[in-house]
C-alpha positions as CSV (number, residue, x, y, z in Angstrom):
1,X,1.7,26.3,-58.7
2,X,5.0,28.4,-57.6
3,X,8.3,26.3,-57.3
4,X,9.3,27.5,-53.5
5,X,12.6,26.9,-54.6
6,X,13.0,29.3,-57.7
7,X,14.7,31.7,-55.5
8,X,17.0,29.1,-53.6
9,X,20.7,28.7,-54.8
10,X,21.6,24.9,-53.5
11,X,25.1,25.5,-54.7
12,X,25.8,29.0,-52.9
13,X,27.9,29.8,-49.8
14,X,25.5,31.1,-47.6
15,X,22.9,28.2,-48.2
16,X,25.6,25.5,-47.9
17,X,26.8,27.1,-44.3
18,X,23.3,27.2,-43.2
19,X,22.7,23.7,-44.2
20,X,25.6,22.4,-42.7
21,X,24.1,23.2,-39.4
22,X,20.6,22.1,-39.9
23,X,22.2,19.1,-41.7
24,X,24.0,18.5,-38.4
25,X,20.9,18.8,-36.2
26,X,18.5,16.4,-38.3
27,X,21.7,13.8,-38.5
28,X,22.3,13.9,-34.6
29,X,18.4,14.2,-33.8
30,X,17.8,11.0,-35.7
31,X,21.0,9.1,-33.6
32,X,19.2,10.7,-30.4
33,X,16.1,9.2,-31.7
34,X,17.8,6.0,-32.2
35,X,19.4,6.0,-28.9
36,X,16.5,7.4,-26.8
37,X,14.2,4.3,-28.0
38,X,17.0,1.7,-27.2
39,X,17.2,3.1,-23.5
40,X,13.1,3.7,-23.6
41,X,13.0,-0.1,-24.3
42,X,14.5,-1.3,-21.0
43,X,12.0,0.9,-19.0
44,X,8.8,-1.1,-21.2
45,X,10.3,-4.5,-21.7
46,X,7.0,-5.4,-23.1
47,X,7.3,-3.2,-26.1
48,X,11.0,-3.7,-26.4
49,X,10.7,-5.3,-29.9
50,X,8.3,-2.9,-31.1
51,X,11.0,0.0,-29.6
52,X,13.9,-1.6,-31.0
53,X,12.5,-1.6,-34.3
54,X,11.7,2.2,-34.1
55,X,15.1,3.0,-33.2
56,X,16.6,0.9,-36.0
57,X,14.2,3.1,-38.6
58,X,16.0,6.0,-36.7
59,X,19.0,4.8,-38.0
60,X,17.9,4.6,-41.6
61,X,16.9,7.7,-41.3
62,X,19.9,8.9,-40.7
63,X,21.9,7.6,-43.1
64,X,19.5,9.2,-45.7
65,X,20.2,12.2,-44.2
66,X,23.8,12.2,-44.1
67,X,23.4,11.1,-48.3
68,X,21.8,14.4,-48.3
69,X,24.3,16.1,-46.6
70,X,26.9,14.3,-49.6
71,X,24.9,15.3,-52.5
72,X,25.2,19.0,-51.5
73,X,28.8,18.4,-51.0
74,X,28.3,19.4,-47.1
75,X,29.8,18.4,-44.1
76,X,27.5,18.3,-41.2
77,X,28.5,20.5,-38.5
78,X,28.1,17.9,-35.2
79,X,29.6,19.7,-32.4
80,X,26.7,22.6,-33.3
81,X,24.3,19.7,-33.6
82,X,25.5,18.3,-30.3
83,X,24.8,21.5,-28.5
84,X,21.6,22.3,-29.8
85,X,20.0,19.1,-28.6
86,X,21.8,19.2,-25.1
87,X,18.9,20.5,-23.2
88,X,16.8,17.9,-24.3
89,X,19.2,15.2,-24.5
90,X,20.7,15.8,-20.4
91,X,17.1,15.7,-19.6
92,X,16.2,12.7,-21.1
93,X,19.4,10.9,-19.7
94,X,18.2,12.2,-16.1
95,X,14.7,10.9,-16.7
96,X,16.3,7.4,-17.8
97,X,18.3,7.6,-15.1
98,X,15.2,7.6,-12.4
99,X,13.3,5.4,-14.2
100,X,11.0,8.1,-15.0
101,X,9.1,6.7,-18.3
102,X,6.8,9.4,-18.2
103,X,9.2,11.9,-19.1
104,X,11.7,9.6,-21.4
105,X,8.5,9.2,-23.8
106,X,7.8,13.1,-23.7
107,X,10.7,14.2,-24.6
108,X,11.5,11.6,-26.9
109,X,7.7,10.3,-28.9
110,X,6.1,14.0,-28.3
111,X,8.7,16.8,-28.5
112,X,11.4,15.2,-30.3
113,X,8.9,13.4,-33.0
114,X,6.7,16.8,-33.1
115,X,9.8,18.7,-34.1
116,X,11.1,16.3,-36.4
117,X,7.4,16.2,-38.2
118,X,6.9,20.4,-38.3
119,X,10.5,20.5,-39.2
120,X,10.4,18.1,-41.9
121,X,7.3,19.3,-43.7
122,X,8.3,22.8,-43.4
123,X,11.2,21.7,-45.6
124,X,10.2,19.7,-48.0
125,X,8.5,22.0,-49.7
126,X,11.8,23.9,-50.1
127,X,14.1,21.2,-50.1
128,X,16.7,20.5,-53.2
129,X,14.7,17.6,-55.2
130,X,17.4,14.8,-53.7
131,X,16.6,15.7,-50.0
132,X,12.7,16.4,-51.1
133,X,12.2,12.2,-51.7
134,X,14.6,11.4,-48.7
135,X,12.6,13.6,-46.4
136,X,8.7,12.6,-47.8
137,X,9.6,9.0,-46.7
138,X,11.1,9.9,-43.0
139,X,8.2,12.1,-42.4
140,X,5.7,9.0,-43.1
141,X,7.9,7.1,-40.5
142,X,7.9,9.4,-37.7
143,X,4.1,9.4,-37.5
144,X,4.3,6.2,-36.7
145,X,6.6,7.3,-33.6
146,X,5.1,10.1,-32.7
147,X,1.8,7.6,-32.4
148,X,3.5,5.0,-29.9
149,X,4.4,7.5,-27.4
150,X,0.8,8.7,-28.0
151,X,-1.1,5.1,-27.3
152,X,1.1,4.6,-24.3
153,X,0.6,7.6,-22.6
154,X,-3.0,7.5,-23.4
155,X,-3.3,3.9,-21.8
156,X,-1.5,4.9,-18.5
157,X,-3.2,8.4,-19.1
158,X,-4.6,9.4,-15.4
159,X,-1.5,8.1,-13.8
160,X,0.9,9.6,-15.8
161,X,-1.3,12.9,-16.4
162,X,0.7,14.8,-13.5
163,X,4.0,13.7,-14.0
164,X,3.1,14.8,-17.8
165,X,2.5,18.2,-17.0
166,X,5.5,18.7,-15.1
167,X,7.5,17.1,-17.8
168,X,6.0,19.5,-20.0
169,X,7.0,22.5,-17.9
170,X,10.4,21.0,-17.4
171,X,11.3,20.6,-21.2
172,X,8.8,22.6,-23.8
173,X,10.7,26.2,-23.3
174,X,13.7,24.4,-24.8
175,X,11.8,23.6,-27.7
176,X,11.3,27.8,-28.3
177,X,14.8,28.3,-27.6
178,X,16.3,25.6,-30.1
179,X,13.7,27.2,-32.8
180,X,15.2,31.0,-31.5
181,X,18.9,29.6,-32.4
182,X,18.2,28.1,-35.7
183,X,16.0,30.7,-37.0
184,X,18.4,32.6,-39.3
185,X,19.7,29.3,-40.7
186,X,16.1,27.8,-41.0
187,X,15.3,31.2,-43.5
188,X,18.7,30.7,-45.6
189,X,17.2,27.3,-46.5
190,X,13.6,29.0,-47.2
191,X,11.7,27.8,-43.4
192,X,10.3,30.3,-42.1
193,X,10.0,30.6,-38.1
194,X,6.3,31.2,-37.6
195,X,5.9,27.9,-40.0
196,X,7.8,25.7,-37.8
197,X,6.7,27.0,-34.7
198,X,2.5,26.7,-35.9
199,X,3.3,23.6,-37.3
200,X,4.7,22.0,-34.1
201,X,2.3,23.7,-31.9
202,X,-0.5,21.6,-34.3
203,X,1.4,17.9,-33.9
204,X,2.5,18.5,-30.3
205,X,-1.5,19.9,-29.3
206,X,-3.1,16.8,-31.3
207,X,-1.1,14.5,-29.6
208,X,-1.8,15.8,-26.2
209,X,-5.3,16.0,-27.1
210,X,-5.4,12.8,-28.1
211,X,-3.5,11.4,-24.8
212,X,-6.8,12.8,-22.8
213,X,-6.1,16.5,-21.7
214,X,-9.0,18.6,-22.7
215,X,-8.4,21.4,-25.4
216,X,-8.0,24.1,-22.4
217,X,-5.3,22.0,-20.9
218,X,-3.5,21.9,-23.9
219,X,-3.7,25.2,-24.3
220,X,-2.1,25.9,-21.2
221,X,0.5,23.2,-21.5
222,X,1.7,24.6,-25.1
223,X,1.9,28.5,-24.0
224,X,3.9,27.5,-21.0
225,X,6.3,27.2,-23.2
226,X,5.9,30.1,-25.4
227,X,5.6,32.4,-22.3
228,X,9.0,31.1,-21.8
């Protein structure tokens, strides 16, 4: 087998500004992640324990990426990180805001957790061998996330199937433009583009699959967002 990461230089410049970005994003999509399931848990009160617990694991997660971060010698860039997930994040507060579950868990347990996933085992592959074993055990975790927002959705699934598709349409293209910014960095670290975008097009279709919408839907549903 080929090491992916003969070619890599951990300690260079240009892969240390790169990673101080996409450093940045994992950190801050984690604490969005943590957040996201704290506010998630006051629209279901019945699952709050099980909600609270996923955003404490958020949390964890986060740390062992900022140890990552450390061990490279890297400071995260946040502000960059802030503004990368504003799209998703002002939509989600909106959602929250009306009560709107529907969306909250979309964004949150599908998009967010979908990303994370392709993201994640695009880079492990790639990934200095510190970050490697950090990342293999967040990516077993946020299975189990991606999973809750699954069963839910798929309980409530023909009262919610509307107000999903609109969701959809409201917040996927932001998902292709967040992949459009990051994609020089994403290749400095050895991700390539077309990777992370099949990757999350397989997690994000499974789950709706799952949920109840028939492969056709979910066909439409996923190139609404690459048409835009």
């Amino acid at each position: 087998m080929v090491d992916s990461t003969a070619t890599l230089d951990f300690q260079s410049d240009v892969y240390r500004d790169a990673y101080s970005r996409i450093n940045g994003i994992v950190i801050e999509g984690e604490q969005e992640a943590a957040d996201n399931y704290i506010q998630i848990a006051e629209l279901i009160p019945d699952r709050r324990e099980e909600l609270l617990s996923l955003s404490k694991m958020e949390s964890r997660h986060k740390k062992g990426f900022e140890a990552c971060g450390r061990n490279l010698q890297v400071t995260p860039d946040l502000p960059f990180a802030k503004e990368f997930f504003k799209g998703l994040h002002d939509n989600f507060q909106k959602a929250f805001a009306a009560g709107d579950v529907v969306t909250c868990l979309l964004i949150q347990a599908l998009i967010i957790e979908a990303f994370a996933i392709s993201a994640y085992n695009i880079y492990i592959p790639v990934a200095d061998p510190f970050a490697r074993k950090i990342t293999e055990g967040v990516v077993k975790d946020e299975y189990l996330h991606l999973n809750f927002g699954q069963q839910w959705l798929k309980e409530h699934f023909t009262e919610v199937k509307d107000r999903l598709k609109t969701a959809n349409r409201e917040n996927l293209p932001l998902v292709w433009r967040m992949l459009n910014e990051v994609e020089q960095d994403a290749a400095q670290l050895g991700m390539e583009k077309s990777a992370l975008v099949e990757d999350f097009l397989i997690a994000y279709g499974d789950a709706l699959a799952d949920i109840g919408f028939t492969t056709r839907e979910v066909m439409q549903l996923t190139a609404m967002g690459l048409a835009a």
